[in-house]
C-alpha positions as CSV (number, residue, x, y, z in Angstrom):
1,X,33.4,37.0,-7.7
2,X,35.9,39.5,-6.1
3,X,39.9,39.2,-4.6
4,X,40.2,40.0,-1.3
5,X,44.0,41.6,-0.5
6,X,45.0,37.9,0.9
7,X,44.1,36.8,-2.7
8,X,41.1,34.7,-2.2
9,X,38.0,34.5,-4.2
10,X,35.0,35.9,-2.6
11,X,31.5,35.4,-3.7
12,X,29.3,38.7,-5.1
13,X,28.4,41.2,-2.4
14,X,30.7,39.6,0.2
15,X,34.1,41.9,1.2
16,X,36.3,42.1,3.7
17,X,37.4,44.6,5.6
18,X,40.4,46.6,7.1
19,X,40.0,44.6,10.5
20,X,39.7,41.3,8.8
21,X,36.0,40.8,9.4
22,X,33.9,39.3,6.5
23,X,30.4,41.3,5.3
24,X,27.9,40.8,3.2
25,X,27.0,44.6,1.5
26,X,24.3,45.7,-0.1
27,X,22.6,48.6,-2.3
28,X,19.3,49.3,-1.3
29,X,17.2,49.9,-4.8
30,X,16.4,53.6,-5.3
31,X,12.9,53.2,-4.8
32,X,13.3,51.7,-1.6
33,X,15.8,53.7,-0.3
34,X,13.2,56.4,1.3
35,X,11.2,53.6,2.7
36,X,14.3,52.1,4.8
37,X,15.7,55.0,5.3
38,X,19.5,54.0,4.1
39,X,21.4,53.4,1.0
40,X,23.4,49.9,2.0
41,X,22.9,47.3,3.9
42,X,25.4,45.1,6.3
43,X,25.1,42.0,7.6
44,X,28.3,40.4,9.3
45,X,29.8,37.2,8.4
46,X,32.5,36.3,11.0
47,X,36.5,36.1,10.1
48,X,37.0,32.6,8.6
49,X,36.1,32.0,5.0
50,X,34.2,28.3,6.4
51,X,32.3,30.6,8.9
52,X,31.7,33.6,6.1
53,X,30.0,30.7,3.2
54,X,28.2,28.8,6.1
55,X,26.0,32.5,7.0
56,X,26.1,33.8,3.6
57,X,23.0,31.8,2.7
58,X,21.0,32.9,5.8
59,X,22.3,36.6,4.9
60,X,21.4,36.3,1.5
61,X,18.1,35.2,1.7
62,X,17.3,37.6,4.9
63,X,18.0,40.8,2.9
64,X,16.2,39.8,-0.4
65,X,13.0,39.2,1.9
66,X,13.7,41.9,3.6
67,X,13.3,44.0,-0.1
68,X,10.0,42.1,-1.2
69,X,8.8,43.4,2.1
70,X,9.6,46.8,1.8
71,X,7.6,46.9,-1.3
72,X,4.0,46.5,0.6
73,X,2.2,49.4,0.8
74,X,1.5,48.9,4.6
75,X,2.8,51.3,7.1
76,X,3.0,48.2,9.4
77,X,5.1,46.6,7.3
78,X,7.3,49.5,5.8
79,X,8.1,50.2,9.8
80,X,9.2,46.5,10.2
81,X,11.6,46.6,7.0
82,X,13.3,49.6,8.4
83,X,13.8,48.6,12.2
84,X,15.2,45.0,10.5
85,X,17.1,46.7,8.3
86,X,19.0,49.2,11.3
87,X,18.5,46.7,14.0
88,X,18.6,43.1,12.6
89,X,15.2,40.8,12.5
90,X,15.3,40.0,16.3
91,X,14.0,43.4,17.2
92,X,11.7,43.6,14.2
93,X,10.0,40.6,15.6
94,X,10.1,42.3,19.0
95,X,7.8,45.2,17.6
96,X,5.9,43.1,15.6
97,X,5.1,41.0,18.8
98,X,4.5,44.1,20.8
99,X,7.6,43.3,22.7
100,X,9.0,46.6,23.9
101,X,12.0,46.5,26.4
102,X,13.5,49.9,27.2
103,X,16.2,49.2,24.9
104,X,14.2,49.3,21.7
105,X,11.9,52.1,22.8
106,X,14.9,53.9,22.8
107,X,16.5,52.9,19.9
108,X,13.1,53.6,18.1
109,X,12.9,56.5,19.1
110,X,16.1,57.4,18.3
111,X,15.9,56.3,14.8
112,X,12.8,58.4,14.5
113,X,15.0,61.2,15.4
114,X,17.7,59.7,12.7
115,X,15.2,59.5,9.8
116,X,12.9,62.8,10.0
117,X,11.7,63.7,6.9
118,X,13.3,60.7,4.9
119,X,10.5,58.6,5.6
120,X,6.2,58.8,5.2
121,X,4.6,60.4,8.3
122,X,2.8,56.6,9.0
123,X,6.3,55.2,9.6
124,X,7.4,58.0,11.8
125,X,4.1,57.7,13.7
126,X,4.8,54.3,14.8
127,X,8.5,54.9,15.5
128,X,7.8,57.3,17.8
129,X,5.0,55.0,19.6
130,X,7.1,52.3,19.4
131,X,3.9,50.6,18.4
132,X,2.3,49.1,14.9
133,X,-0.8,49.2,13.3
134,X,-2.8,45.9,13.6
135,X,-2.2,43.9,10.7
136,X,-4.9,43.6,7.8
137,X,-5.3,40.5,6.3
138,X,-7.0,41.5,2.9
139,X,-7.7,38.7,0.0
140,X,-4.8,39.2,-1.7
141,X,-2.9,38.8,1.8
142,X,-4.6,35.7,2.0
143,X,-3.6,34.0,-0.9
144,X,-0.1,34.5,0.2
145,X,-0.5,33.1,3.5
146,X,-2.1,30.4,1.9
147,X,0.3,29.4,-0.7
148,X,3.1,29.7,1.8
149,X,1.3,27.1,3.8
150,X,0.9,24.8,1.1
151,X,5.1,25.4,-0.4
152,X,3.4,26.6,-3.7
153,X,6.7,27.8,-5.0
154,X,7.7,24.1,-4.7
155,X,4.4,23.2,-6.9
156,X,4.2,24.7,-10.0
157,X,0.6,23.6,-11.2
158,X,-0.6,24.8,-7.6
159,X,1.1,28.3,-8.3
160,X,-0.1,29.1,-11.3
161,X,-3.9,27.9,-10.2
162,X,-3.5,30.3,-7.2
163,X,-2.4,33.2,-9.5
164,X,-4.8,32.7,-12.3
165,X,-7.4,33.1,-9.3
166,X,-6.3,36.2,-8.3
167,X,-5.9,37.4,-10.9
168,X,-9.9,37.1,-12.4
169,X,-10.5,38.2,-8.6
170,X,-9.0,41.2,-9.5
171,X,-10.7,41.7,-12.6
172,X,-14.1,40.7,-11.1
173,X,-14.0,42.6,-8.0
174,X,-11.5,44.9,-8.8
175,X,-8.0,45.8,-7.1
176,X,-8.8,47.5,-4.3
177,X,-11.1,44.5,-3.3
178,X,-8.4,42.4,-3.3
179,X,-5.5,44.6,-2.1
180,X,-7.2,47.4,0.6
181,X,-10.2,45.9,1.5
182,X,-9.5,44.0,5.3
183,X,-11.3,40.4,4.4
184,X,-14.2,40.5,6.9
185,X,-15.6,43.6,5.2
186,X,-16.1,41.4,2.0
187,X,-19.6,41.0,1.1
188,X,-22.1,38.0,-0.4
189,X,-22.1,40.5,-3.5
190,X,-18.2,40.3,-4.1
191,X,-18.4,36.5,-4.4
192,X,-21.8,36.7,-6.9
193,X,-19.8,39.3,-8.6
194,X,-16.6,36.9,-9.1
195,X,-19.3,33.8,-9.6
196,X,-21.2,35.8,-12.7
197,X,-17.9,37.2,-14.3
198,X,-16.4,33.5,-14.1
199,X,-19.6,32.1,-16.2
200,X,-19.4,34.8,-18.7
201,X,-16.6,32.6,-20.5
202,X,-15.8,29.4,-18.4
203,X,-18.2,26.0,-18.1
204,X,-20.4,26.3,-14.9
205,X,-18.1,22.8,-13.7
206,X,-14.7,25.4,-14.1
207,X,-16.0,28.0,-12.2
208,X,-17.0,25.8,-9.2
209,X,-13.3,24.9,-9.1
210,X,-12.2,28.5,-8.9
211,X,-14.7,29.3,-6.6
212,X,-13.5,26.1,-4.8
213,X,-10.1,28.0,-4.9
214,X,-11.1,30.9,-3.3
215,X,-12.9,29.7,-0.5
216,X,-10.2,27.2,0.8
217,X,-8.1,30.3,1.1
218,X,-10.3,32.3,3.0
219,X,-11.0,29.1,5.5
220,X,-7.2,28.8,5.9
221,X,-7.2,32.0,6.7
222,X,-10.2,32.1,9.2
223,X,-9.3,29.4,11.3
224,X,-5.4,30.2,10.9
225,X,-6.0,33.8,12.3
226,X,-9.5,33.2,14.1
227,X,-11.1,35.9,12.3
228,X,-14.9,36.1,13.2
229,X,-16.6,36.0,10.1
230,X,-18.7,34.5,7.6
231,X,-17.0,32.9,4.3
232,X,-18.3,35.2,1.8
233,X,-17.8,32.4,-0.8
234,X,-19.2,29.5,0.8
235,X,-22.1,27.5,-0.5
236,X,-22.1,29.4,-4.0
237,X,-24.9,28.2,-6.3
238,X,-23.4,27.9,-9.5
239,X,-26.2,27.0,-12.4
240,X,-25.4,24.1,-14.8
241,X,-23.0,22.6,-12.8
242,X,-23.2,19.0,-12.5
243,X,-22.0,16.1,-14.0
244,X,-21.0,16.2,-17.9
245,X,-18.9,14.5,-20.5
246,X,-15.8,15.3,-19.2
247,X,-16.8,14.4,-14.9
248,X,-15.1,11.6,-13.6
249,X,-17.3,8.2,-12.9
250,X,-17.1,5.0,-10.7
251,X,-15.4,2.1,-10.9
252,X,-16.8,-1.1,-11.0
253,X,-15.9,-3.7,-8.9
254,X,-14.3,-5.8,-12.1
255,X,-12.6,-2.5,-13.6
256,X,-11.1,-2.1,-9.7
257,X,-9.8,-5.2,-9.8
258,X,-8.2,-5.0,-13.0
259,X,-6.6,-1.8,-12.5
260,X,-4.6,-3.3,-9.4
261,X,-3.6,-5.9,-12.0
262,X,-2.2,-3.5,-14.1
263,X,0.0,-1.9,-11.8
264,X,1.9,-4.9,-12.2
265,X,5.0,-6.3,-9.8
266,X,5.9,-2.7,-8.4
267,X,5.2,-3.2,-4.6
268,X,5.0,0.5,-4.0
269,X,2.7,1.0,-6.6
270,X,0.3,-1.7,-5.7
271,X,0.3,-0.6,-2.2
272,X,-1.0,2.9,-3.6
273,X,-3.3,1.6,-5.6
274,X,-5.1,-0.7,-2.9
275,X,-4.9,1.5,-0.6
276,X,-6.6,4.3,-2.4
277,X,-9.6,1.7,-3.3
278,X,-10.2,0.6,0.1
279,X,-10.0,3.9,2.2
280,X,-11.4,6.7,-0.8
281,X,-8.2,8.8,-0.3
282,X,-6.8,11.6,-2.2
283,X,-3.8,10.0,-4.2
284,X,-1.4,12.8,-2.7
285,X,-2.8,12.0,1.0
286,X,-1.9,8.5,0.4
287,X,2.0,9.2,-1.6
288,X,2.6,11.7,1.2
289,X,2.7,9.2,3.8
290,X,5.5,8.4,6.5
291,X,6.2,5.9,8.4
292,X,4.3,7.0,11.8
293,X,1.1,7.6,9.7
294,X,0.4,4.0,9.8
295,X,-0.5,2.8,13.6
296,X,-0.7,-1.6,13.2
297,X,-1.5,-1.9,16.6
298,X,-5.4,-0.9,15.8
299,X,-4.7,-0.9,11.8
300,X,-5.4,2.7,11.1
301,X,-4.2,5.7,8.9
302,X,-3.6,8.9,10.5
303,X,-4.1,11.6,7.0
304,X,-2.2,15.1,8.7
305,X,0.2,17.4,7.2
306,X,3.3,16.4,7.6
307,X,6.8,17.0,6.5
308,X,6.5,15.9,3.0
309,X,3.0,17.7,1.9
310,X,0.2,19.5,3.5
311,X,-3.6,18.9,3.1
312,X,-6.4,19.9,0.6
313,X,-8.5,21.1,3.6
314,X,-8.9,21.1,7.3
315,X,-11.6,18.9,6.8
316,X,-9.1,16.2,5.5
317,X,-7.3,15.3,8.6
318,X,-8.7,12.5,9.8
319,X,-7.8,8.9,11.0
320,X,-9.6,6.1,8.8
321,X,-9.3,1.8,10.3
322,X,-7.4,-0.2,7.2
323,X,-8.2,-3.7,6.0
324,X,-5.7,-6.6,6.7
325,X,-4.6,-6.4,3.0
326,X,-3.5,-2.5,3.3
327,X,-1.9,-3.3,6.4
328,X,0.2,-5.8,5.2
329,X,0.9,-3.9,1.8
330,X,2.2,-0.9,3.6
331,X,3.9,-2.9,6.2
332,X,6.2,-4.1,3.5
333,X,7.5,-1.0,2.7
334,X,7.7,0.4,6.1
335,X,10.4,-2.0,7.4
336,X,13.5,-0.7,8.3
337,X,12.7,3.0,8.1
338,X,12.5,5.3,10.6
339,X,9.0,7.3,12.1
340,X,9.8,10.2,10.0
341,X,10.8,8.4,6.2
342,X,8.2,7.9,3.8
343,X,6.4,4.9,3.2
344,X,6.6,5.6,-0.6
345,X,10.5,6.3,-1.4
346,X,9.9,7.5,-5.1
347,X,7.0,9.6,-4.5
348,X,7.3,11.1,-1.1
349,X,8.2,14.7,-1.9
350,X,6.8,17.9,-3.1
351,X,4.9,17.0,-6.5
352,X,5.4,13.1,-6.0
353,X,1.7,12.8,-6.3
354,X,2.3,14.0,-9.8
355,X,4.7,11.9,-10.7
356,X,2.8,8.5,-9.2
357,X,0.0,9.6,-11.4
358,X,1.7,10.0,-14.8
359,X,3.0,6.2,-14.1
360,X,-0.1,4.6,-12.6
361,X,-2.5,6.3,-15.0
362,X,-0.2,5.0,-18.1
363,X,-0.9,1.8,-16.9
364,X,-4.1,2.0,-16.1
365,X,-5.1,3.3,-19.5
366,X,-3.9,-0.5,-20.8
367,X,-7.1,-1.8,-19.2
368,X,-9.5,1.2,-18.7
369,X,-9.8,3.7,-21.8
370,X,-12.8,5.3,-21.0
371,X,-11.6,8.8,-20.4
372,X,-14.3,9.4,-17.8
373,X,-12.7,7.0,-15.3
374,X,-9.2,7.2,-13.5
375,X,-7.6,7.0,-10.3
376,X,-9.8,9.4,-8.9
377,X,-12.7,7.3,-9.8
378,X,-11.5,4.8,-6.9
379,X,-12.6,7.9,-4.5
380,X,-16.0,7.8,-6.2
381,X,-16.4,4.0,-6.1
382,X,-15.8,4.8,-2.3
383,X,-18.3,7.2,-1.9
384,X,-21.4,5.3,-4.1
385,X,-20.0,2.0,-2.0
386,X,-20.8,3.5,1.2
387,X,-24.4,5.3,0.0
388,X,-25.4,1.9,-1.2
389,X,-25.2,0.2,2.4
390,X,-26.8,3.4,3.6
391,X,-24.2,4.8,5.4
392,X,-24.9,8.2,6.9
393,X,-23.9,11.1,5.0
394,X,-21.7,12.6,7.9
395,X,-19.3,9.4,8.6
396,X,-19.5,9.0,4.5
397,X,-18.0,12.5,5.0
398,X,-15.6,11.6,7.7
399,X,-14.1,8.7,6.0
400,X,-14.0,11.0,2.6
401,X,-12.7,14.1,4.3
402,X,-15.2,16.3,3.4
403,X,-16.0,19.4,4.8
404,X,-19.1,19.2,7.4
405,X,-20.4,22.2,9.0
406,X,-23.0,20.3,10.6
407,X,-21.5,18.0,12.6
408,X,-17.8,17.4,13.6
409,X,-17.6,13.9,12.2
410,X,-13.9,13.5,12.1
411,X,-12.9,10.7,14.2
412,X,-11.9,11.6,17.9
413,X,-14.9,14.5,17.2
414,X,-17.6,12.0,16.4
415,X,-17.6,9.0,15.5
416,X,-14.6,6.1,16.7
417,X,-12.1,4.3,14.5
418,X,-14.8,0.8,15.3
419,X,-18.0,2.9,13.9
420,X,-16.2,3.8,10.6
421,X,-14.6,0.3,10.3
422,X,-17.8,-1.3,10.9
423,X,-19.6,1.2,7.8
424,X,-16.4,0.6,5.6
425,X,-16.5,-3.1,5.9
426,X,-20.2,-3.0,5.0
427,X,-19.4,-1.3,1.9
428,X,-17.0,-4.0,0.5
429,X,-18.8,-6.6,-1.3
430,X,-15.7,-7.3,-3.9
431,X,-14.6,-9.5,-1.0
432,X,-14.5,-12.7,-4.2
433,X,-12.8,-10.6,-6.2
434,X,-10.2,-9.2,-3.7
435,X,-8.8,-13.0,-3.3
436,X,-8.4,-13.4,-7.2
């Protein structure tokens, strides 16, 4: 903290000046100093100390982004970390866009003037066109894009999964792969390359996960951006994959059953717990819920991103028909809480899924040792359920969200909430049971 002449305390890099105005000062890091073309930078905080602590955080945060920025190697966005840091993030968005009134052509111009010679001839070049570069999305560019999308920094497992990836892509395919090379110019022989270097000293099962990873990033990507291109990493034969020791199995009917009784009085987790069993969800799909994902007019889930979490894939939206004991569980814990509060108070949040699953599973243990079976196994009892009654692999799919390239079989694309009711119901025969 530092004293301002009136004597109050002011927090780090905030000072006030002659004329009674409040500003939040910076020193630009040495090595970035030629890249923004300036030594400090100023952001203003108003007069008042209320007004000067409400913007500080905004302030803060702006100007530490706008250093992780400066970093990238791209002219593109070295240019956009110096016009924010001389002319504020409004007109860096302006360039960015391709927004060019006559008032920043001529500040741009301007600044080119300002800067000659302090800055790398690519920079320069697109101050003086008042133009950028179009962006290149790489691999590496990718991931980020991806883990921003999916609040990794608010899920540590999901970070360090994301990193580890990168990181043996990096090793595999080597860094300029990853870093320089745009994505669409990534060939079939990169991903065999990353495949065979994974097998060298992971189980086949492992390296189907990582290459799991890595093609959910580059399918974000491709429909986020609508690149034209082919998924380099998509349908990856991986040899000895397959089920082992360690792969998780069905449930039967009894073993359901006795896992809802061990969840015990809890409402909330009960409701989880039957609902996972009846519709195949993913357990975070089904913690993440709010209120205005369950429609009780036509008894149906609607599974989107929403404010809590996001999804595994696109695939996984989808809007699945609920059975009059799901309804009636969730119901319960919807009542008196608005369209936007989730269903499941403990556990709707980042990593709630986690936390649901460290409970449930303790409990579930009690009745169900065999390590091969778990929660998850209620998804598998889904799917074998459904391929017993014959149920076509696409709406198996739909109901599942899986990923189809064959045919859009997600409801409103395919096939109507009534069609996957009618194959759901078919695949209940625990219907004895269920009354117990």
């Amino acid at each position: 903290m530092t004293t301002d002449d009136s004597g109050m305390k002011l927090p780090r890099y905030v000072q006030r000046r002659p004329s009674g105005l409040l500003r939040y000062q910076r020193n630009v890091p040495k090595a970035l100093v030629t890249r923004l073309g300036r030594s400090h930078i100023y952001r203003n905080l108003g007069h008042s100390y209320d007004e000067m602590i409400r913007k500080l955080p905004k302030a803060h945060s702006e100007v530490e982004a706008l250093f992780k920025r400066t970093e990238a190697e791209t002219s593109r966005d070295r240019t956009l970390a110096i016009v924010e840091a001389n002319f504020g993030s409004d007109a860096a968005q302006m360039l960015s866009a391709d927004v060019i009134d006559e008032n920043l052509e001529y500040a741009l111009w301007d600044l080119h003037q300002q800067l000659e010679d302090e800055v790398d001839e690519a920079v320069m070049a697109n101050l003086v066109s008042a133009s950028l570069p179009a962006e290149k999305i790489t691999l590496d560019k990718a991931f980020e894009l991806y883990a921003d999308y999916k609040d990794a920094q608010q899920n540590k497992k999901l970070q360090n999964s994301l990193h580890k990836t990168r990181e043996d892509l990096r090793a595999a395919i080597g860094a300029v792969k990853l870093s320089k090379l745009p994505l669409s110019e990534l060939k079939r022989e990169d991903a065999l390359k990353y495949r065979d270097s994974l097998l060298q000293r992971v189980s086949p099962n492992s390296v189907t996960r990582y290459i799991n990873i890595v093609r959910a990033v580059v399918n974000f990507v491709i429909d986020e951006r609508g690149l034209i291109m082919k998924n380099p990493f998509h349908n990856l034969r991986v040899k000895g994959a397959g089920n082992t020791a360690t792969d998780r199995l069905s449930l039967t009917p009894e073993e359901a059953l006795s896992g809802l009784h061990a969840m015990g009085p809890r409402k909330d987790l009960r409701a989880i717990y039957v609902t996972l069993w009846e519709t195949g969800a993913r357990l975070a799909e089904i913690t993440g819920l709010q209120v205005q994902d369950v429609n009780l007019q036509d008894r149906s889930l609607h599974i989107r991103s929403n404010a809590i979490r996001g999804l595994k894939t696109t695939s996984s939206a989808r809007i699945l028909p609920l059975s009059d004991r799901v309804v009636a569980a969730l119901q319960e814990l919807r009542q008196g809480k608005e369209e936007g509060d989730a269903i499941f108070e403990r556990y709707g949040r980042p990593g709630g899924n986690t936390a649901a699953s460290a409970l449930m599973m303790k409990r579930f243990r009690k009745v169900i040792p065999d390590p091969k079976k778990s929660l998850h196994s209620l998804r598998h009892k889904k799917k074998d359920d459904l391929r017993r009654v014959g149920c076509p692999e696409e709406i198996s799919k739909a109901i599942l969200g899986h990923s189809n390239a064959e045919v859009a079989a997600r409801y409103g694309s395919g096939y109507g909430l009534d069609s996957l009711r009618d194959w759901m119901d078919k695949a209940t025969q625990e219907k004895q049971l269920e009354r117990q």
